[in-house]
C-alpha positions as CSV (number, residue, x, y, z in Angstrom):
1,X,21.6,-2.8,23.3
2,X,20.4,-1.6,19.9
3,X,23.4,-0.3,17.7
4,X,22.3,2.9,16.0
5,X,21.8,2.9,12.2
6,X,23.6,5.8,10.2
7,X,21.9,8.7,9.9
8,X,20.4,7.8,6.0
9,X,18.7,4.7,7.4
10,X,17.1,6.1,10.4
11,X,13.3,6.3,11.0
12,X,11.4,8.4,13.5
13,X,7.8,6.3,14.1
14,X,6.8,8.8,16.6
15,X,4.2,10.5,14.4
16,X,2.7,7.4,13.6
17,X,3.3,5.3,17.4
18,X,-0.3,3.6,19.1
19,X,-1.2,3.7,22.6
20,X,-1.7,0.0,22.0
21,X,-1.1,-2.9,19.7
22,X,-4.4,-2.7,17.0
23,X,-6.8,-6.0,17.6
24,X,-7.5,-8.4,14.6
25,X,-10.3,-7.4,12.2
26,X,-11.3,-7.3,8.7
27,X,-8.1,-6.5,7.1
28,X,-8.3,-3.8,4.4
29,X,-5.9,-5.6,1.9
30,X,-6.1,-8.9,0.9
31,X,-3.3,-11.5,2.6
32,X,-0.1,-12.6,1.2
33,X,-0.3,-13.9,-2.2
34,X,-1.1,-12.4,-5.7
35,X,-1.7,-8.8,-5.7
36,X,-3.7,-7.5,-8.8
37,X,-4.7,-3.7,-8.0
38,X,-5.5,-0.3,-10.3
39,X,-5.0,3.2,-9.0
40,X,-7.5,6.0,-9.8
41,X,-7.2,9.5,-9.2
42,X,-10.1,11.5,-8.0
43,X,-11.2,14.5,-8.6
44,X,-14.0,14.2,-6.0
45,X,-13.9,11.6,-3.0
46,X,-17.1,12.4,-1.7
47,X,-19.1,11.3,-4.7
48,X,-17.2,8.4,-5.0
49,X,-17.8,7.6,-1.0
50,X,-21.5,8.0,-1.7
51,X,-21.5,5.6,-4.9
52,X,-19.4,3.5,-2.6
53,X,-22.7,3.2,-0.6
54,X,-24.8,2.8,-3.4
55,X,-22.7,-0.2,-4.4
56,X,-23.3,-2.5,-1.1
57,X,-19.4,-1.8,-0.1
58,X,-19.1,-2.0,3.4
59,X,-16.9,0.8,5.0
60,X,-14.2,-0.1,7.6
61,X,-12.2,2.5,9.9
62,X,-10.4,5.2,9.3
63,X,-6.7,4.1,8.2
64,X,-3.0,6.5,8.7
65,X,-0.5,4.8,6.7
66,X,3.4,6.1,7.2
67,X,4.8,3.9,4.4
68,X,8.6,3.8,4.6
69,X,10.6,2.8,1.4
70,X,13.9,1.1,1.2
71,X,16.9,0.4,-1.3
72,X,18.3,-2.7,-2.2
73,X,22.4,-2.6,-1.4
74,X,22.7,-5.2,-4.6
75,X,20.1,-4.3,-7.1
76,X,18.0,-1.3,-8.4
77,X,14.3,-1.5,-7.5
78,X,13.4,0.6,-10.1
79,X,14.8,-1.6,-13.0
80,X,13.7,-5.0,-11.5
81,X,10.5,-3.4,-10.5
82,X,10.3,-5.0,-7.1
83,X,9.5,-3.0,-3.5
84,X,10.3,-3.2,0.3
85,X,8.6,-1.3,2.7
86,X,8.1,-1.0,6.5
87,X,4.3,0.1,6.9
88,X,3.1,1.4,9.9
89,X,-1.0,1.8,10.3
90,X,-2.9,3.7,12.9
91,X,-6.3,2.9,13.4
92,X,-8.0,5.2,16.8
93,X,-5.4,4.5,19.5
94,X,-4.7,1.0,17.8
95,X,-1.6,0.7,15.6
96,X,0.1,-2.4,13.6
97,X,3.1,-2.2,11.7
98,X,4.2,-4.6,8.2
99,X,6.4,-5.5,6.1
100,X,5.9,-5.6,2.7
101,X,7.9,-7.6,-0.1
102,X,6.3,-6.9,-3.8
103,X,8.0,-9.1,-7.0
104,X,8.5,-7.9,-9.9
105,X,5.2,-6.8,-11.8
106,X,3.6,-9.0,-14.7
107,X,2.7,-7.6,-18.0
108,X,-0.6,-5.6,-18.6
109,X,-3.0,-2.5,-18.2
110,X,-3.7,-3.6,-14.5
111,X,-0.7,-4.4,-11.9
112,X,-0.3,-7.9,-11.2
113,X,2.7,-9.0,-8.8
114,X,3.4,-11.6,-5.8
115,X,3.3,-10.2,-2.6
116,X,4.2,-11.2,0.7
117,X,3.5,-9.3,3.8
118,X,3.5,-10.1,7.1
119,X,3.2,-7.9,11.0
120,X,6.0,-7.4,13.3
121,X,3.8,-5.9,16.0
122,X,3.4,-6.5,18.8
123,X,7.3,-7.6,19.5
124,X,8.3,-4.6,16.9
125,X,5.7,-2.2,17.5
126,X,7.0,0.8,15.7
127,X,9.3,-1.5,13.1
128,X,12.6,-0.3,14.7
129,X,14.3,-3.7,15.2
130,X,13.2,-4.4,11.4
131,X,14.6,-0.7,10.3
132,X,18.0,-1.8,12.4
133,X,17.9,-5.0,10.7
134,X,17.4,-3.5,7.1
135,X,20.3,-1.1,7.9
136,X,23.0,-3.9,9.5
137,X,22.2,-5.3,5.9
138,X,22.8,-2.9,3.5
139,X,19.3,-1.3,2.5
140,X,18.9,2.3,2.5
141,X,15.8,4.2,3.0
142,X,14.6,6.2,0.1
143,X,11.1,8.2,2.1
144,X,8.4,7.8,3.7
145,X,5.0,7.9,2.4
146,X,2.2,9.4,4.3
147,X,-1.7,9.1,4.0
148,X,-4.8,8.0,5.2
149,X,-7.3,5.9,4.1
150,X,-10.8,5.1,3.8
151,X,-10.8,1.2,3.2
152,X,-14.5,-0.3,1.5
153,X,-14.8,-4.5,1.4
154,X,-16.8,-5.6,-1.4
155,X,-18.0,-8.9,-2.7
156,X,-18.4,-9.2,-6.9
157,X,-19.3,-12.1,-9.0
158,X,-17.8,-14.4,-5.8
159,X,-15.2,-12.8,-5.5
160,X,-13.5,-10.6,-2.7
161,X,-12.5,-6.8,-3.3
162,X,-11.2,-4.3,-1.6
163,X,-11.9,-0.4,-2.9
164,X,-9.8,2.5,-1.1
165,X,-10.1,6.2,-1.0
166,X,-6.6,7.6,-0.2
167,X,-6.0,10.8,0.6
168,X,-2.3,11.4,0.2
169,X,-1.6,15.0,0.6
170,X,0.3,17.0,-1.6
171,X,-0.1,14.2,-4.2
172,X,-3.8,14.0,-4.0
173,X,-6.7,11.6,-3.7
174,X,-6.7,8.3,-4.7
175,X,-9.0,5.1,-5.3
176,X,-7.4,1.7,-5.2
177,X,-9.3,-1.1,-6.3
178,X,-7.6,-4.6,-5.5
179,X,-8.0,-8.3,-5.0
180,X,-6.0,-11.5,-4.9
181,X,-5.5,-14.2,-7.0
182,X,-4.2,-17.5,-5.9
183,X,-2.7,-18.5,-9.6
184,X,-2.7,-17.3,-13.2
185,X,-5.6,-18.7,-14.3
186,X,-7.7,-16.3,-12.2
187,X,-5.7,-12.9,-13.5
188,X,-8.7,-12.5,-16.5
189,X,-11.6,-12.8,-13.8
190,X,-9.6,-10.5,-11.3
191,X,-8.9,-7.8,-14.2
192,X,-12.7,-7.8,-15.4
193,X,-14.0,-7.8,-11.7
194,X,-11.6,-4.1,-11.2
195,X,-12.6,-2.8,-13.9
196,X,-16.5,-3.7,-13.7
197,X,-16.1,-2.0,-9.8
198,X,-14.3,1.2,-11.8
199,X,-17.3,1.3,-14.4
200,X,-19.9,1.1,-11.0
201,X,-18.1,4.2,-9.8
202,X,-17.2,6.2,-12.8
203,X,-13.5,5.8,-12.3
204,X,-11.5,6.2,-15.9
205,X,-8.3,7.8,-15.1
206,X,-6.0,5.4,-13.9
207,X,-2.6,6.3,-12.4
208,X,0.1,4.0,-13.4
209,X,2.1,5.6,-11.2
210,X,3.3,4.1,-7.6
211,X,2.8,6.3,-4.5
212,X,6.9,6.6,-4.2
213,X,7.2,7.7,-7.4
214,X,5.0,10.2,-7.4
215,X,6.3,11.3,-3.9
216,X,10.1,11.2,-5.4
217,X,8.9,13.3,-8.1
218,X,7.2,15.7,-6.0
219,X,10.7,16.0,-4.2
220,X,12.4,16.7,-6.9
221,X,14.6,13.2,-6.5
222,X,13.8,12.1,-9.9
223,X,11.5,10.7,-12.5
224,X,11.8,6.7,-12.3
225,X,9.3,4.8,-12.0
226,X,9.5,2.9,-8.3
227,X,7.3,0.2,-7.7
228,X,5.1,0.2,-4.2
């Protein structure tokens, strides 16, 4: 029998629960590993969907992310720079759901941090076990994120990218361009392969900003930066 959580750590997947478990395809981020990734915002998705096109980027389904955020019971996320999250993705009548562990970010322009994420589907198909778990240990939830997504695969100079269009609500529309790096030595050729796929697109203003910080802003929780 599953022991309630207290009311702060509860979530409610039902807006976001599948008919049925989503089938393996082309995943629209890269695996666990390196993350390197730049944010735009845009002032018009449209164009940038068409230049998309122009590009060779190959489009992949429609995406609804409900991205829920949690506190560490030891440490503060916001000064180590680090971020857990339960996300659960709707594709059609498919759905998955993840968990998401991102380290503390590396220095420079672009965001560079490990990451390690993994699915809990299909024996956690809504991540309520894993939102019991989090709870039983100590971790809070902060919000939930919601937004969908127009993931793009790309291929440049060898190298595999993947360009989003986001559209998350009341915060706006967004263009993530990110890849992964299995050590160091490939952060310079990652970093010049985002920014030449920026340059293709016209994309210049970059939002340093994480979706939960922006979010907490927008709710009036505060100004501090919060990783995603």
């Amino acid at each position: 029998m599953r022991t309630p959580l207290p009311a702060e750590s509860q979530v409610d997947p039902s807006p976001l629960r599948p008919s049925r478990p989503m089938q393996p395809t082309e995943p629209s981020t890269p695996a666990t590993g390196i993350e390197i990734e730049q944010k735009y915002r845009l002032e018009n998705p449209a164009e940038i969907e068409r230049l998309l096109g122009q590009i060779g980027a190959r489009p992949q389904p429609h995406e609804r992310h409900a991205d829920t955020y949690y506190r560490h019971p030891a440490r503060d996320f916001a000064q180590t720079r680090e971020a857990l999250r339960i996300r659960r993705v709707i594709v059609g009548d498919q759905g998955q759901t993840l968990v998401t562990y991102k380290g503390p970010l590396w220095a420079g322009a672009i965001k560079t941090r490990p990451e390690l994420e993994w699915r809990i589907d299909p024996c956690d198909p809504d991540g309520a076990n894993m939102a019991e778990l989090l709870g039983h240990l100590g971790f809070v939830q902060t919000l939930t994120v919601a937004k969908t997504r127009r993931p793009f695969a790309f291929q440049h100079a060898g190298r595999s990218l993947h360009v989003t269009l986001d559209d998350a609500g009341p915060l706006g529309h967004f263009s993530e361009i990110e890849t992964l790096a299995r050590g160091s030595d490939e952060f310079a050729a990652c970093h010049e392969a985002i920014l030449a796929i920026a340059a293709m697109l016209g994309l210049s203003e970059a939002e340093p900003r994480s979706y939960l910080t922006m979010a907490l802003i927008a709710a009036g929780a505060g100004s501090t930066d919060v990783s995603d």
